[in-house]
C-alpha positions in Angstrom: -109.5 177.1 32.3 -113.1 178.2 31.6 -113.0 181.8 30.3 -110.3 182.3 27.1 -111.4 186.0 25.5 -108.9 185.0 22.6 -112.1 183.0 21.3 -114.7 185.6 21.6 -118.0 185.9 19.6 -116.5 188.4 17.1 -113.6 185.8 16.0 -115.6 184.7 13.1 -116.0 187.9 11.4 -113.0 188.8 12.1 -111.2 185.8 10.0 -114.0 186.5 7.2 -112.5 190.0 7.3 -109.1 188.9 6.7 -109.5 187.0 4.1 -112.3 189.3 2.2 -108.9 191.4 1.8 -107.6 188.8 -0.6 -106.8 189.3 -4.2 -109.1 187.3 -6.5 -108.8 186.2 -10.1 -110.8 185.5 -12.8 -112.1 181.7 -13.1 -111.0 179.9 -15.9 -112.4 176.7 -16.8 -112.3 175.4 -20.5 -110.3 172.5 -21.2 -106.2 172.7 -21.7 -105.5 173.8 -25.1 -101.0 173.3 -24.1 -99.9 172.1 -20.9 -96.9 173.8 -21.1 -98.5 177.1 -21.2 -102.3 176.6 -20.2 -101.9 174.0 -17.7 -104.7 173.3 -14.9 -104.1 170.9 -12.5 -107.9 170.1 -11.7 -108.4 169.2 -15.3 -109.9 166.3 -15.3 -107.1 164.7 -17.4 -104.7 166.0 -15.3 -106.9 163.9 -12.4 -107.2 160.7 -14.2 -103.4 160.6 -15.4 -100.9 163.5 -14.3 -97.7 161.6 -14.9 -97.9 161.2 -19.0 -98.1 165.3 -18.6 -95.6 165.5 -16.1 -93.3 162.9 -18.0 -93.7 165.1 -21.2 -93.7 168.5 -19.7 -89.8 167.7 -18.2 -88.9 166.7 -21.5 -90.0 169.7 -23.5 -91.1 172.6 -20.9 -89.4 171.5 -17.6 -91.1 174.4 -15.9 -94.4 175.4 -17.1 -96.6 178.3 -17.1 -100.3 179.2 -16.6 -102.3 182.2 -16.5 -105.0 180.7 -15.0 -105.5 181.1 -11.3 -103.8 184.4 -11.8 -100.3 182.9 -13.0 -98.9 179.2 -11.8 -95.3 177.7 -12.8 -95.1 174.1 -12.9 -91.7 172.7 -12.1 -91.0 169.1 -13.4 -88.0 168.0 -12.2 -86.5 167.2 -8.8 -83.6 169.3 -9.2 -86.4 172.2 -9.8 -88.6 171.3 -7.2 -85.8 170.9 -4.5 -84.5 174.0 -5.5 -88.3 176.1 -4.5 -88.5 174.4 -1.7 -85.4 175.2 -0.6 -85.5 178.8 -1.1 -87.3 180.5 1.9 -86.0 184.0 0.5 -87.6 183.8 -3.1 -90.7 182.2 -2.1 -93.4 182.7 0.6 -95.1 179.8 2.3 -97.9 182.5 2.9 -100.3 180.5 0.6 -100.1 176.6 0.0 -103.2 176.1 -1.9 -103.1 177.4 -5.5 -107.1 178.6 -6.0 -108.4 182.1 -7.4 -108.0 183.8 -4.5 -104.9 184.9 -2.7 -104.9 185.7 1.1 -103.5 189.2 1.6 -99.2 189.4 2.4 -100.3 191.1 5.7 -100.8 187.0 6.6 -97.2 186.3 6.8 -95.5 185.1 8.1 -97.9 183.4 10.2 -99.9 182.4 7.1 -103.8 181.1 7.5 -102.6 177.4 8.5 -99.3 177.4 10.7 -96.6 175.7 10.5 -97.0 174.8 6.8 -97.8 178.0 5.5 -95.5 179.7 8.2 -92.2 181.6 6.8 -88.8 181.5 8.6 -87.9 182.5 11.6 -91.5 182.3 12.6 -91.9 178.9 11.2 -89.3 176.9 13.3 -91.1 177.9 16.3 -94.2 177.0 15.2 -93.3 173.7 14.0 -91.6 172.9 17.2 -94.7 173.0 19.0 -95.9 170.1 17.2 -93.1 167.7 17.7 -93.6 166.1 20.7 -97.6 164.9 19.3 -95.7 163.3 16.3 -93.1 161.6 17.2 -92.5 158.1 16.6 -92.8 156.9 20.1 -96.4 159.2 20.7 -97.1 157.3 17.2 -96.5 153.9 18.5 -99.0 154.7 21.4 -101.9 155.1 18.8 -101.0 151.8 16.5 -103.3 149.7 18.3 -106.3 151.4 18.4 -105.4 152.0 14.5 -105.1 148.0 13.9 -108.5 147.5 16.0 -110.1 150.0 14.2 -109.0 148.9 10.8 -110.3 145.2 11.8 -113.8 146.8 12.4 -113.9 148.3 9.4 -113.4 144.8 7.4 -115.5 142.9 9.7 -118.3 145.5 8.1 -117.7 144.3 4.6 -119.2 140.4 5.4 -121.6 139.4 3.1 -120.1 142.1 0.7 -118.4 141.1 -2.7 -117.7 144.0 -3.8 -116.7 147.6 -1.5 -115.6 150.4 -2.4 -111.9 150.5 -1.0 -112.0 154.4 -0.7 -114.7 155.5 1.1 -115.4 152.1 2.8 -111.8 152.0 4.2 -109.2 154.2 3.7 -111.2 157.5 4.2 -112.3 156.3 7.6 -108.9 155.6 8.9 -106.7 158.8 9.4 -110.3 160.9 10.4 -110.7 158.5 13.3 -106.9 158.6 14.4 -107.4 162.7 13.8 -110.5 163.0 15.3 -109.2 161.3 18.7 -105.9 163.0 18.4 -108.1 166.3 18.0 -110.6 165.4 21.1 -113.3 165.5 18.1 -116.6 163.8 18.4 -116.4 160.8 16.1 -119.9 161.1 14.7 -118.4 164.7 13.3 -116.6 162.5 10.8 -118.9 162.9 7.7 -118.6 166.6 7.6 -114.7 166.4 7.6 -114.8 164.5 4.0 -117.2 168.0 3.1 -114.1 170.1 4.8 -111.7 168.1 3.1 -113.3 169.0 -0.6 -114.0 172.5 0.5 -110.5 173.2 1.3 -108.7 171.5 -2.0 -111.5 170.6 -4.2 -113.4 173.8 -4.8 -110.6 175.9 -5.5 -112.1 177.3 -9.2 -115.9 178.5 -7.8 -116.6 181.8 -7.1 -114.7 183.2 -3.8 -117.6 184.1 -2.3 -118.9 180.9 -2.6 -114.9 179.1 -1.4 -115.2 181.9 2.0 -118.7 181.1 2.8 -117.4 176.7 2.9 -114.4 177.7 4.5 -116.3 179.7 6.9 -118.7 176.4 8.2 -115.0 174.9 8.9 -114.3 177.9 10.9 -117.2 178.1 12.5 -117.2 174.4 13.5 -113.4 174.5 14.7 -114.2 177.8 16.8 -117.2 176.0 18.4 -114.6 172.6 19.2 -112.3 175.0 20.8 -114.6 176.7 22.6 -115.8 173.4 24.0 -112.3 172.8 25.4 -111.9 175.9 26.7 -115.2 174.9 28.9 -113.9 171.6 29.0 -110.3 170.9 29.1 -109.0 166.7 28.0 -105.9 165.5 27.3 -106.1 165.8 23.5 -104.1 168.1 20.8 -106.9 170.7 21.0 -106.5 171.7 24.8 -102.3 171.2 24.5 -102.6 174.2 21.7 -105.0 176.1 24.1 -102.4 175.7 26.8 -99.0 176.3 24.5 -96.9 179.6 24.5 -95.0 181.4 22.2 -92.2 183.8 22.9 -94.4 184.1 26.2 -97.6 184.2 25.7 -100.3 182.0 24.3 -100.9 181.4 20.9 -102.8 184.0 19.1 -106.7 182.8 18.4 -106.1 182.2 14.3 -102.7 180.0 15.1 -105.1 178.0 17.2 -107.5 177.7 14.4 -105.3 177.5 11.5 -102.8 174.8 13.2 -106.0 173.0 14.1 -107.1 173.6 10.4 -104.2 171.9 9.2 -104.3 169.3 11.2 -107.8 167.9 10.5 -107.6 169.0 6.6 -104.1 167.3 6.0 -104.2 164.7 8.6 -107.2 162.9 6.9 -107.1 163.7 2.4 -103.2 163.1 2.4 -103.2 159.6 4.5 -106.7 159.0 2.6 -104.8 159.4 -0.6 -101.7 157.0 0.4 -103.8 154.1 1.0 -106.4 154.3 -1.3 -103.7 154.7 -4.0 -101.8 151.8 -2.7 -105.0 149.2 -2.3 -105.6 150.5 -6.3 -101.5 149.6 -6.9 -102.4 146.0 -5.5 -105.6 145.8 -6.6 -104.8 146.2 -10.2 -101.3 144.2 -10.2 -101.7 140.7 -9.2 -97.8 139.7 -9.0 -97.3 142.2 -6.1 -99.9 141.9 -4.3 -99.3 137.9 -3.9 -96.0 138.8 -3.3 -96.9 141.2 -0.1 -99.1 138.7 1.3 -96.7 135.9 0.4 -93.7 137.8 1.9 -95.0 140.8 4.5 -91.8 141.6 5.5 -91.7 143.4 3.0 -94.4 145.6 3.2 -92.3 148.4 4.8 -90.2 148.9 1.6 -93.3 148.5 -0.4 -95.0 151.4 1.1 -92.3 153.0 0.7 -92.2 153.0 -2.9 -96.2 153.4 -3.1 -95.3 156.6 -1.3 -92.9 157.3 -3.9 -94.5 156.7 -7.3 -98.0 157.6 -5.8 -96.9 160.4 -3.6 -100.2 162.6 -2.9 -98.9 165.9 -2.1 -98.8 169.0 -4.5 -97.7 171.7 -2.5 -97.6 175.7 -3.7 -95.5 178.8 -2.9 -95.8 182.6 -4.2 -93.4 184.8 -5.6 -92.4 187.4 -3.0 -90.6 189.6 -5.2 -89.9 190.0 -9.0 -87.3 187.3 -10.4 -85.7 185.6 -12.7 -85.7 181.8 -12.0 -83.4 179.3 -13.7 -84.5 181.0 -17.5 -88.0 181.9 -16.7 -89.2 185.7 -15.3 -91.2 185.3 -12.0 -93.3 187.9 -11.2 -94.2 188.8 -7.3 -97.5 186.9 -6.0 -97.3 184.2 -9.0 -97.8 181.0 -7.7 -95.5 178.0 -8.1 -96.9 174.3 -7.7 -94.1 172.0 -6.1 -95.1 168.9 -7.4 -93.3 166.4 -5.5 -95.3 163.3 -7.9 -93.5 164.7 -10.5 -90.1 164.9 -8.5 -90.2 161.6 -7.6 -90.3 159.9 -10.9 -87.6 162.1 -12.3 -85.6 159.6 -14.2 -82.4 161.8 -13.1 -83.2 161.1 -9.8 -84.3 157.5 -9.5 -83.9 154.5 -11.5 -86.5 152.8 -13.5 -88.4 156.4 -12.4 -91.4 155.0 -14.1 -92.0 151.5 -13.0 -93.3 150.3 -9.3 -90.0 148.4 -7.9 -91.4 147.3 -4.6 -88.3 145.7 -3.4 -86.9 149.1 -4.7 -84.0 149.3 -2.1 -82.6 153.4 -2.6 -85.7 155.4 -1.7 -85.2 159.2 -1.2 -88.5 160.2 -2.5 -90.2 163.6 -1.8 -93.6 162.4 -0.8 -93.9 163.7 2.7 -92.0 167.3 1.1 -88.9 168.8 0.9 -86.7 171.2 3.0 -88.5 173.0 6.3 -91.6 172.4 5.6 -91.2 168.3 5.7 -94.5 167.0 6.8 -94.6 167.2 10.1 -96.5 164.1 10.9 -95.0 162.1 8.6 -94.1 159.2 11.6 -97.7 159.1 11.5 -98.8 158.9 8.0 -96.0 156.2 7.9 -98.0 154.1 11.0 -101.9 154.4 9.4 -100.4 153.6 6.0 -98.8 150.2 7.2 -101.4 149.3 9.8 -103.9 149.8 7.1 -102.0 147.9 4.5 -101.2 144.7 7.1 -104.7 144.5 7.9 -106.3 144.5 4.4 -103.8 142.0 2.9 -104.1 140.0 6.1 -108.2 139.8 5.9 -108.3 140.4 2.3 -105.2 138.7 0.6 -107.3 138.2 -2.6 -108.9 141.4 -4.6 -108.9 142.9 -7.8 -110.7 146.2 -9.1 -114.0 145.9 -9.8 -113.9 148.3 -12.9 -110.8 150.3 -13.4 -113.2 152.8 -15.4 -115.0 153.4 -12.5 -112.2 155.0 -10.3 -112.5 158.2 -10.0 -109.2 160.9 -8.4 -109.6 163.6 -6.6 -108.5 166.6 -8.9 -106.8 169.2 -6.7 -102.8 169.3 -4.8 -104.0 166.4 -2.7 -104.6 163.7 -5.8 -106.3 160.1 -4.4 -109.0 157.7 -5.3 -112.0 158.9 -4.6 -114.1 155.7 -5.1 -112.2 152.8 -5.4 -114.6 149.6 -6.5 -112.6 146.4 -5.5 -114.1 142.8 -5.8 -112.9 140.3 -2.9 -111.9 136.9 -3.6 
């Protein structure tokens, strides 16, 4: 394969084009005066704490409402949640990101990142091009390289007292297993932290300004295709080159946007799990000497970390006007499916609140809910676990540095950012 016209030099503007054809809304950006009707979920407070909000919201608004962002509803509680998720005919998948600008319903239902933003019957087809990368045997074949890598990564930290657990550790980790799964040079690596942010962290600047930093991701995944189009591997990249589709190969902005997905989610959501789990331990004594104490248990542990510190926010719009369990929906609203909320629903789980890591019942949302279950959740599930063995192995003794100094990422993807931990 050395000539692929579906990657020609006029794919660039073209994707520009399509999403230039967005509607945009007006940027707001003063502080919350009500969370049940001027919510913002990259409010700082909302960063730093979303589950008092979320905890008092089911109690007095159980689904919310913003104008902001051109009109959000917040559901609070599982029941809620499941429902959205569920229902493929109310709600479009065309747009996952909630931001002030909304890509143009001529997207679906491919949607700019297939599978996940993908609506049925075109979604099943999508997704089940992916399946044979993630399942858990393919996973098992990248654990060791994961475990080595890990141990590299701590060997770093001699001499150190004090690292910062986020970007020294658990950002590093999924852009590696990514990047190889990807065929993606490894000294890329810093820019996809700058992707990462662009994609879910400047979702309130101008959108000029979010389609000019969405288009250096473009540009840079365009130039790694073209690469393996020149230069075909055995990697994800050149399999989604190769794959078909009702007979024919995959149209150039499937390629892309799968791609897209891959890197974008692949790296901030397994960033997130970890990080959030090492600031669990970090800051509760009793069970991290029981994890290193008992690591059999780790599993149904992570499990629960997944569970009370689940990572994912994931959106949906309106396709057509509705009225919603009590509240009037209007066509292209958003809706925020916050699955940290679901999962400490105190209908749903017992002691909803607390971190039971011996918790034995564990039906959490984290990696999603109905088709559009994370798709590599097998390995999420892997670089979690290998990164959790490996720190409590090397590391057994740590504590936070300064808990004022951790910061969260403030978008759908919520995470330390810096994570200061002392050692020993």
């Amino acid at each position: 394969m050395t000539v692929d016209d579906r990657f020609g030099e006029d794919l660039e503007e073209t994707r520009r084009e399509r999403f230039l054809n967005g509607h945009r809304t007006e940027i707001v950006t003063d502080p919350v005066s009500d969370w049940a009707t001027d919510f913002s979920h990259v409010d700082p407070q909302w960063a730093a704490d979303p589950y008092s909000i979320q905890d008092d919201l089911r109690q007095r608004c159980p689904i919310a409402h913003t104008e902001r962002f051109g009109g959000v509803w917040l559901p609070t509680r599982y029941e809620d949640v499941a429902a959205i998720a569920y229902d493929t005919e109310s709600f479009t998948s065309r747009a996952i990101v909630v931001s002030n600008f909304k890509p143009p319903k001529d997207l679906a239902p491919v949607g700019p990142v297939p599978p996940i933003s993908s609506d049925p019957p075109f979604h099943h087809d999508a997704r089940k091009l992916l399946l044979p990368a993630f399942t858990k045997t393919a996973v098992a074949r990248l654990e060791p390289a994961t475990r080595a890598f890990c141990h590299q990564l701590i060997d770093a930290f001699e001499g150190r007292d004090v690292v910062d657990a986020a970007r020294d550790y658990a950002q590093h980790i999924p852009t590696r297993v990514i990047a190889d799964m990807l065929g993606f040079p490894q000294e890329d690596a810093p820019m996809f932290g700058e992707f990462v942010e662009s994609s879910l962290e400047s979702i309130n600047r101008p959108p000029e300004e979010r389609i000019e930093r969405l288009t250096q991701l473009t540009d840079y995944l365009i130039a790694q295709i073209r690469d393996h189009v020149d230069n075909p591997r055995d990697d994800l990249t050149t399999y989604l080159l190769n794959a078909e589709l009702f007979g024919q190969k995959l149209d150039p902005n499937h390629v892309i946007g799968t791609i897209n997905l891959l890197l974008i989610a692949g790296i901030d959501t397994t960033w997130s799990a970890i990080g959030a789990s090492l600031w669990h331990l970090a800051k509760t004594p009793a069970d991290r000497e029981r994890l290193v104490a008992e690591p059999g248990l780790l599993p149904t542990a992570m499990e629960e970390f997944l569970r009370a510190y689940a990572p994912v926010t994931m959106a949906r719009l309106v396709r057509e006007d509705v009225r919603w369990n009590g509240v009037d929906m209007k066509a292209d609203d958003w809706v925020l499916l916050p699955f940290p909320a679901a999962n400490r629903d105190p209908a749903q789980f017992d002691r909803a609140g607390e971190v039971v890591i011996d918790r034995e019942v564990n039906r959490h949302a984290a990696f999603g809910l109905g088709i559009h279950r994370c798709v590599g959740s097998h390995l999420a599930r892997m670089e979690l676990r290998v990164a959790l063995e490996v720190w409590l192995e090397r590391v057994p003794d740590f504590t936070l540095e300064d808990p004022s100094a951790v910061t969260w990422a403030a978008s759908q993807v919520r995470g330390p950012r810096t994570l200061p931990i002392r050692i020993g």
